[in-house]
mmCIF file of the C-alpha atoms, coordinates in Angstrom:
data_MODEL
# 
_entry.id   MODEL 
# 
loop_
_atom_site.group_PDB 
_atom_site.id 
_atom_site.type_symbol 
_atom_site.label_atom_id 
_atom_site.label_alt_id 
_atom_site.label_comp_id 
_atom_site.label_asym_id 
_atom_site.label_entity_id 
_atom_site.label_seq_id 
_atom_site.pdbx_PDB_ins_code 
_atom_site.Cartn_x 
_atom_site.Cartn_y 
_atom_site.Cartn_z 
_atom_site.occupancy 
_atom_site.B_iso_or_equiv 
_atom_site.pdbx_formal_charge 
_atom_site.auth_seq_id 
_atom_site.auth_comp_id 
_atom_site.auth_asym_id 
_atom_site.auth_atom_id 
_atom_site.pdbx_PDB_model_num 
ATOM 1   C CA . UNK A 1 1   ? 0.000   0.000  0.000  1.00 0.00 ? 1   UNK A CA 1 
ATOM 2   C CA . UNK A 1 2   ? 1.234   3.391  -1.312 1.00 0.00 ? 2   UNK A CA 1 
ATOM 3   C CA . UNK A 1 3   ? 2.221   5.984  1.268  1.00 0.00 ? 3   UNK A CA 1 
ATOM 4   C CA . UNK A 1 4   ? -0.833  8.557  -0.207 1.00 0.00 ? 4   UNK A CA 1 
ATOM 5   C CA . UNK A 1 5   ? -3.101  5.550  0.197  1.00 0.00 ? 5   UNK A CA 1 
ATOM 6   C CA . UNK A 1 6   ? -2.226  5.463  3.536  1.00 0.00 ? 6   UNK A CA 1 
ATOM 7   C CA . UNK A 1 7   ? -2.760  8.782  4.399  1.00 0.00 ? 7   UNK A CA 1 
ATOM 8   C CA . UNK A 1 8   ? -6.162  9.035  2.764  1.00 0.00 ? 8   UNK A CA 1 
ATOM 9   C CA . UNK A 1 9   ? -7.399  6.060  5.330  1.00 0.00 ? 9   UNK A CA 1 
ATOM 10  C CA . UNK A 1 10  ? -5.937  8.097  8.266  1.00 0.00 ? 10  UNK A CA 1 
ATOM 11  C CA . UNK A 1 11  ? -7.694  11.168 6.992  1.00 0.00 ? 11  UNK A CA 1 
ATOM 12  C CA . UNK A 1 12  ? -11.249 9.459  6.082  1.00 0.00 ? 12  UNK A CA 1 
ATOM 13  C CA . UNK A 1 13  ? -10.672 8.254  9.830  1.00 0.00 ? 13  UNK A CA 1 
ATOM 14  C CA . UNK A 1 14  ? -9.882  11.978 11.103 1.00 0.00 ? 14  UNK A CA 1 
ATOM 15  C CA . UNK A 1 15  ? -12.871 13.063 9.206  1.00 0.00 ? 15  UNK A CA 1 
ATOM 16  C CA . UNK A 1 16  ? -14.897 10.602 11.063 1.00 0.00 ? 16  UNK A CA 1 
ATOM 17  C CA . UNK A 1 17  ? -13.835 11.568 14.295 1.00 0.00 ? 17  UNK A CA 1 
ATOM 18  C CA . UNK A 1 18  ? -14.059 14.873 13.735 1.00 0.00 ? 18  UNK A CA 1 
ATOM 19  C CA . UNK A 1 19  ? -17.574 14.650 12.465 1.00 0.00 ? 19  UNK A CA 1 
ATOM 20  C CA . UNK A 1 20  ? -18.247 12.827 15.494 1.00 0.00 ? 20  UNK A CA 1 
ATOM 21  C CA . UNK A 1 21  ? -16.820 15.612 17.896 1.00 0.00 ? 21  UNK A CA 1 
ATOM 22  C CA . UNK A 1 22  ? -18.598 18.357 15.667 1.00 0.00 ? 22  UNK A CA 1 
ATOM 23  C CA . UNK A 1 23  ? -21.855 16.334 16.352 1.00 0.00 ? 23  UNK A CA 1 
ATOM 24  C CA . UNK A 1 24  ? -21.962 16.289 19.707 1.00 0.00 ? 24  UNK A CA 1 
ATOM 25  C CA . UNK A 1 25  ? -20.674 19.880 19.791 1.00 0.00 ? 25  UNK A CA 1 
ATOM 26  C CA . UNK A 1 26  ? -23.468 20.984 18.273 1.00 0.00 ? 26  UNK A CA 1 
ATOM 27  C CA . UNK A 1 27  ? -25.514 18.824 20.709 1.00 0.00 ? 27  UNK A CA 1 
ATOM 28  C CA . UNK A 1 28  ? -23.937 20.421 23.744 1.00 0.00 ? 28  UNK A CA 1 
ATOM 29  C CA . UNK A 1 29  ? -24.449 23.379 21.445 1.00 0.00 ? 29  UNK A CA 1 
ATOM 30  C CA . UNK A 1 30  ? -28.470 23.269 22.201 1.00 0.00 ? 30  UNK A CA 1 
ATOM 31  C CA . UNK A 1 31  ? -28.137 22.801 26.132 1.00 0.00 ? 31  UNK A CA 1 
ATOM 32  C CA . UNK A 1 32  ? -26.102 26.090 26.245 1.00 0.00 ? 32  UNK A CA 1 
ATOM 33  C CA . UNK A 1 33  ? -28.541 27.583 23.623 1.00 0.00 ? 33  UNK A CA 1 
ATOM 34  C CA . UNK A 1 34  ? -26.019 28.506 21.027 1.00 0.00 ? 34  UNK A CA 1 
ATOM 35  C CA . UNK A 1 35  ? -28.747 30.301 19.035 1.00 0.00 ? 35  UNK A CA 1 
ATOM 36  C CA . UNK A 1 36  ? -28.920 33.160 21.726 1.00 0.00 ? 36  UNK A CA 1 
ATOM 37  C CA . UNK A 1 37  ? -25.029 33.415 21.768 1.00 0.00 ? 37  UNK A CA 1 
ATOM 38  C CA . UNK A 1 38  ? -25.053 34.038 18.527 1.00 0.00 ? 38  UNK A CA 1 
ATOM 39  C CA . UNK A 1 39  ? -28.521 36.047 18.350 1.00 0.00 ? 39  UNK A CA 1 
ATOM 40  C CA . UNK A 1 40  ? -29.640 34.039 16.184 1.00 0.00 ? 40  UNK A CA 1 
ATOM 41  C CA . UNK A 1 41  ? -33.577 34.331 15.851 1.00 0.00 ? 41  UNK A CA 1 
ATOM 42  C CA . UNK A 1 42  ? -36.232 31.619 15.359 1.00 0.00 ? 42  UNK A CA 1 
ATOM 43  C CA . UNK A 1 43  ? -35.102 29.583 18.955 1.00 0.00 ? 43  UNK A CA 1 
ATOM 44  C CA . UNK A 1 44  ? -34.728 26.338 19.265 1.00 0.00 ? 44  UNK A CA 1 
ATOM 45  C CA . UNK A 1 45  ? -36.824 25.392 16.191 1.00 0.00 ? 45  UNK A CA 1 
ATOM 46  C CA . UNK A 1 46  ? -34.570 27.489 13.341 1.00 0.00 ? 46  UNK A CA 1 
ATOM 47  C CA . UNK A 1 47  ? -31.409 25.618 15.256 1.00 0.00 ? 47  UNK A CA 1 
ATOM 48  C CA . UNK A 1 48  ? -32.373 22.087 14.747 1.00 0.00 ? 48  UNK A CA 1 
ATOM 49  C CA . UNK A 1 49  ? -33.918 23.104 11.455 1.00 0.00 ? 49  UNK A CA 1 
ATOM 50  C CA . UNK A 1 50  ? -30.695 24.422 10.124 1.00 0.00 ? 50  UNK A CA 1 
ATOM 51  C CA . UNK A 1 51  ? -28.462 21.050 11.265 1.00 0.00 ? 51  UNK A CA 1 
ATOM 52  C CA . UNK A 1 52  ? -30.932 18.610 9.035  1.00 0.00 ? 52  UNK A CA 1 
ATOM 53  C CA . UNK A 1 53  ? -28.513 20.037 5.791  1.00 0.00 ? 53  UNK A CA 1 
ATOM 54  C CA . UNK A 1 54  ? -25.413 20.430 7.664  1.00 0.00 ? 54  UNK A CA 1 
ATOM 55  C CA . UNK A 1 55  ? -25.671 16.850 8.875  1.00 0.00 ? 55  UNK A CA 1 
ATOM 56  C CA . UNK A 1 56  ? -26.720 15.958 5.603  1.00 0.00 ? 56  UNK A CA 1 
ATOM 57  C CA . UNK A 1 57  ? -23.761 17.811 4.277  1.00 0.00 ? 57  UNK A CA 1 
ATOM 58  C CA . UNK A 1 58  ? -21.601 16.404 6.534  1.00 0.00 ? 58  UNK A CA 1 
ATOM 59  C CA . UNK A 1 59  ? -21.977 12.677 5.891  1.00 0.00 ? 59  UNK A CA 1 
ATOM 60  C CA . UNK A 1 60  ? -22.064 13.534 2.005  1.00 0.00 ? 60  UNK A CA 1 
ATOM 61  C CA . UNK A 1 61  ? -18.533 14.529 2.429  1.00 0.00 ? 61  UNK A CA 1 
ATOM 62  C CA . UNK A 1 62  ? -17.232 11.515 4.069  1.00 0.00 ? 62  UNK A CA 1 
ATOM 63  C CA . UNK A 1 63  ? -19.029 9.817  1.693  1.00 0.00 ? 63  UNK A CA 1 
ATOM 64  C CA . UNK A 1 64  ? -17.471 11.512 -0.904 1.00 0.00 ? 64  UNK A CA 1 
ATOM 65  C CA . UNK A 1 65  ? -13.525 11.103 0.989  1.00 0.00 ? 65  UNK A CA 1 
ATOM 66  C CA . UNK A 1 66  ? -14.576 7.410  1.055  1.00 0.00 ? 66  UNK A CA 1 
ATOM 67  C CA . UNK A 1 67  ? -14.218 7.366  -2.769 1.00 0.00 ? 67  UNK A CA 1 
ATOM 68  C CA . UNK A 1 68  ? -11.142 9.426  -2.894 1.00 0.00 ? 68  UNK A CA 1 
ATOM 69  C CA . UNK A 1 69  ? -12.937 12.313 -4.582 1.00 0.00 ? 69  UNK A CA 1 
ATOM 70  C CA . UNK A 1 70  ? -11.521 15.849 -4.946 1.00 0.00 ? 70  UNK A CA 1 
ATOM 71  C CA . UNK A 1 71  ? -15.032 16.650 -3.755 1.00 0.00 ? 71  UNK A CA 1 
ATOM 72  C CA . UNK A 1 72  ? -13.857 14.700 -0.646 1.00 0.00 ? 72  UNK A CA 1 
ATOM 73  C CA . UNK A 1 73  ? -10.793 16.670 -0.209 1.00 0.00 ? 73  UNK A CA 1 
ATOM 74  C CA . UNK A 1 74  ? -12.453 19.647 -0.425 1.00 0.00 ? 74  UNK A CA 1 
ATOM 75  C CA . UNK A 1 75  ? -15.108 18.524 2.180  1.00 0.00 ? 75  UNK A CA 1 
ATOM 76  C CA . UNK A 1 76  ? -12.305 17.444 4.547  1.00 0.00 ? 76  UNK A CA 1 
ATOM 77  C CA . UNK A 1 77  ? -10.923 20.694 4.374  1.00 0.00 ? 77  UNK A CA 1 
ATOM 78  C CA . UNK A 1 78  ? -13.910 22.550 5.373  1.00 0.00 ? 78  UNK A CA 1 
ATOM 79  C CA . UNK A 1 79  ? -15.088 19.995 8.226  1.00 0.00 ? 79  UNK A CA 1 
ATOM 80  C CA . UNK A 1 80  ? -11.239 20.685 9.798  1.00 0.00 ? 80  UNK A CA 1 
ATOM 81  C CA . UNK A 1 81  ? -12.244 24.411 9.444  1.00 0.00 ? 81  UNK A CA 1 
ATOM 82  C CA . UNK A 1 82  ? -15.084 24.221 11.428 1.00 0.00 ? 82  UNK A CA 1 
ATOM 83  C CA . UNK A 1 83  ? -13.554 22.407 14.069 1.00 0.00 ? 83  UNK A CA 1 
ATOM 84  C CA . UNK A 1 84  ? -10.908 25.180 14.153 1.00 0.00 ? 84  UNK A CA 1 
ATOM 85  C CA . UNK A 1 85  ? -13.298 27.373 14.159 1.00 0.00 ? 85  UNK A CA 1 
ATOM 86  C CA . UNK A 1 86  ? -15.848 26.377 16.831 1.00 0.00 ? 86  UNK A CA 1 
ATOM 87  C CA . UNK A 1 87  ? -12.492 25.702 19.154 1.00 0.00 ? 87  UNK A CA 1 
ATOM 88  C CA . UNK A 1 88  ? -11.510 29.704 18.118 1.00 0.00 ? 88  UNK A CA 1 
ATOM 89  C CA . UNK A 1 89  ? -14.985 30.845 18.461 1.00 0.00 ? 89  UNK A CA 1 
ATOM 90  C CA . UNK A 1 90  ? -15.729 29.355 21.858 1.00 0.00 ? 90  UNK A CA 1 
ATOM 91  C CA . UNK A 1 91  ? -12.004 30.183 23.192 1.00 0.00 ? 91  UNK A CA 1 
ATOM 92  C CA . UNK A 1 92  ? -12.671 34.108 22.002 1.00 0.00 ? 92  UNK A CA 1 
ATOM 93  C CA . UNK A 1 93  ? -16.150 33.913 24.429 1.00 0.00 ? 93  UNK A CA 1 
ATOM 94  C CA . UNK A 1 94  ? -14.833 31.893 27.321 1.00 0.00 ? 94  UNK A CA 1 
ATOM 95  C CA . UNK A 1 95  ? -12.462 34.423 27.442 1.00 0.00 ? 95  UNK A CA 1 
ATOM 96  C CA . UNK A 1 96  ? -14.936 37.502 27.111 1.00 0.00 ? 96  UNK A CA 1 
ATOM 97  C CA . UNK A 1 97  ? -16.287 36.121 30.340 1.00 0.00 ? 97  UNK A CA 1 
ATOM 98  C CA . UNK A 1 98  ? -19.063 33.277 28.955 1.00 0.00 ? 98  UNK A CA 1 
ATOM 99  C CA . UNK A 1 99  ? -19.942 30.388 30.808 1.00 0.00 ? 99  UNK A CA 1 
ATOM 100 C CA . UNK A 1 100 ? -21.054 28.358 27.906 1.00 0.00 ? 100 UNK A CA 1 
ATOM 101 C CA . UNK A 1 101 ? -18.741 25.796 27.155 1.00 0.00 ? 101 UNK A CA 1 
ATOM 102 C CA . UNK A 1 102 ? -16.708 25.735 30.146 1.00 0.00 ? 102 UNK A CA 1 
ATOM 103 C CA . UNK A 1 103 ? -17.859 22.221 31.774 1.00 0.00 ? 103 UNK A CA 1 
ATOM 104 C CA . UNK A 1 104 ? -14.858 19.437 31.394 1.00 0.00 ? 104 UNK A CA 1 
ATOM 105 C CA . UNK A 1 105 ? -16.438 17.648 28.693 1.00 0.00 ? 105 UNK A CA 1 
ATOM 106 C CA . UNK A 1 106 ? -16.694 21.089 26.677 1.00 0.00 ? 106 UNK A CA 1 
ATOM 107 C CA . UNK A 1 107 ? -13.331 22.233 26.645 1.00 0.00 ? 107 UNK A CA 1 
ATOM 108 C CA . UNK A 1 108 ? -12.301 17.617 25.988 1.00 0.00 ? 108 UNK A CA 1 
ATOM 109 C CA . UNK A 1 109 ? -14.215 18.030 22.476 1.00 0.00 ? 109 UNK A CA 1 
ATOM 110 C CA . UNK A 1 110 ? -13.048 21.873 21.782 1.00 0.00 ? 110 UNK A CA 1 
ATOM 111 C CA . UNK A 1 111 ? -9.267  20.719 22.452 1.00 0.00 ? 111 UNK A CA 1 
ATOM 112 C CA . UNK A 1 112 ? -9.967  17.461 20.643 1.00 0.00 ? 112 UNK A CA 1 
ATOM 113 C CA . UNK A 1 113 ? -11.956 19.992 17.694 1.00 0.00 ? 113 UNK A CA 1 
ATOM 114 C CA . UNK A 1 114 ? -8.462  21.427 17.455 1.00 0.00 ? 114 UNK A CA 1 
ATOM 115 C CA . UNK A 1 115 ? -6.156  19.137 17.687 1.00 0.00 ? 115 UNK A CA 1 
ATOM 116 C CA . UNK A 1 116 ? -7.850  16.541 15.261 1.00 0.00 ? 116 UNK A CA 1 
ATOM 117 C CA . UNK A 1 117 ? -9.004  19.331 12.943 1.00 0.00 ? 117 UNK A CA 1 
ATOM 118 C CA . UNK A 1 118 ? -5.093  20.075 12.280 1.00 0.00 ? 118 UNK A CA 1 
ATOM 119 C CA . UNK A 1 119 ? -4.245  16.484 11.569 1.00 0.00 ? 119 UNK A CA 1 
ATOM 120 C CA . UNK A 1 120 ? -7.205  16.139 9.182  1.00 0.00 ? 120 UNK A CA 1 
ATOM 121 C CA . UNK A 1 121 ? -5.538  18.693 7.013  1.00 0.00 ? 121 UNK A CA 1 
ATOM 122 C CA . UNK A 1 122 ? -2.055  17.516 7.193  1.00 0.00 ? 122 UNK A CA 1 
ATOM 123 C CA . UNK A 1 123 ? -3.543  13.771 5.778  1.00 0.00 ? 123 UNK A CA 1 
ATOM 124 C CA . UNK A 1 124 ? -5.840  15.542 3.900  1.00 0.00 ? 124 UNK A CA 1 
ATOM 125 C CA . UNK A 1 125 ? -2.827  17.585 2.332  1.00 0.00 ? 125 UNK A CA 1 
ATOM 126 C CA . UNK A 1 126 ? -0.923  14.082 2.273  1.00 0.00 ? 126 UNK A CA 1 
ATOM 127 C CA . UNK A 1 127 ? -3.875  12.315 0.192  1.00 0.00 ? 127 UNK A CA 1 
ATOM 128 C CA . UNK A 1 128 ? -4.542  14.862 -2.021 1.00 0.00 ? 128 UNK A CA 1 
ATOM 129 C CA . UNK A 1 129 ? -2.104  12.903 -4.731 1.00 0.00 ? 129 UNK A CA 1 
ATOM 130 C CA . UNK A 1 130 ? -3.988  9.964  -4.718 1.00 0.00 ? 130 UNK A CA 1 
ATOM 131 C CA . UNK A 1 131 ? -7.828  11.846 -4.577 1.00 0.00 ? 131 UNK A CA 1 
ATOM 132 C CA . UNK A 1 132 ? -7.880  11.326 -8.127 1.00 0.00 ? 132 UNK A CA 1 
ATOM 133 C CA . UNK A 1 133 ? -5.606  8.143  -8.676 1.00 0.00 ? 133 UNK A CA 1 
ATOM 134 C CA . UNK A 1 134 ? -8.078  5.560  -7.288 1.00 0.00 ? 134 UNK A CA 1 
ATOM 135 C CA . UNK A 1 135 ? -10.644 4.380  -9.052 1.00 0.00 ? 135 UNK A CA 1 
ATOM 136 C CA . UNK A 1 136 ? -12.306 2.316  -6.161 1.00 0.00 ? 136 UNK A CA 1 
ATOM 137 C CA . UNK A 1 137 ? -11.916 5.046  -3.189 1.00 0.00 ? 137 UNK A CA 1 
ATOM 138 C CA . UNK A 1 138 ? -10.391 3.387  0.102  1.00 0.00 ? 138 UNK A CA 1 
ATOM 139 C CA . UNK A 1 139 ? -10.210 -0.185 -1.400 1.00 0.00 ? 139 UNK A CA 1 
# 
């Protein structure tokens, strides 16, 4: 097994994890309310109501890394952004003062957010030379 093979099963692995910890962020996200932290109107209903794509979108994408797609890739990269970002987001307001996000198990999945978020894009980065090359995804 080629080295680039390799490192596209580590990152569809990442990406799996890190959908994972993104999942039950946003779960935690709806006991804390996340919707009023970010004054977001329509409550509890618009929340859940925007997660049916996101989840949707989410699953695509691994999907889509599964096969070795650039369309993969490119979904890899952007789930590793938003684990960098909710970490960065929720560090800024913990910071400000916030109490959201500040129980043990919070700041576990924000740290984990971060740390597996940046080894998702250096596998990601690593597999990108064999997105294209194989014609059966992770075989």
């Amino acid at each position: 097994m080629a080295f680039q093979e390799i490192a596209l099963i580590i990152a569809f692995w990442l990406y799996f994890i890190n959908a994972i910890l993104l999942i039950c962020h946003e779960i935690e996200s709806a006991y804390w309310k996340e919707w009023e932290l970010f004054k977001m109107k329509g409550g509890i209903t618009f929340f859940v109501i925007i997660h049916i794509p996101l989840l949707a979108l989410i699953f695509y994408g691994m999907i889509e890394l599964y096969l070795a797609s650039v369309v993969g890739a490119i979904f890899s990269f952007v789930l590793s952004l938003g684990g960098i970002f909710a970490f960065s987001i929720h560090t800024y307001f913990i910071r400000k003062g916030n109490e959201e996000f500040t129980l043990p198990i919070s700041r576990i999945i924000l740290y984990s957010l971060l740390v597996i978020s940046l080894l998702q894009i250096l596998f990601t980065i690593l597999a990108i030379a064999v997105a294209t090359l194989l014609p059966c995804g992770i075989c």
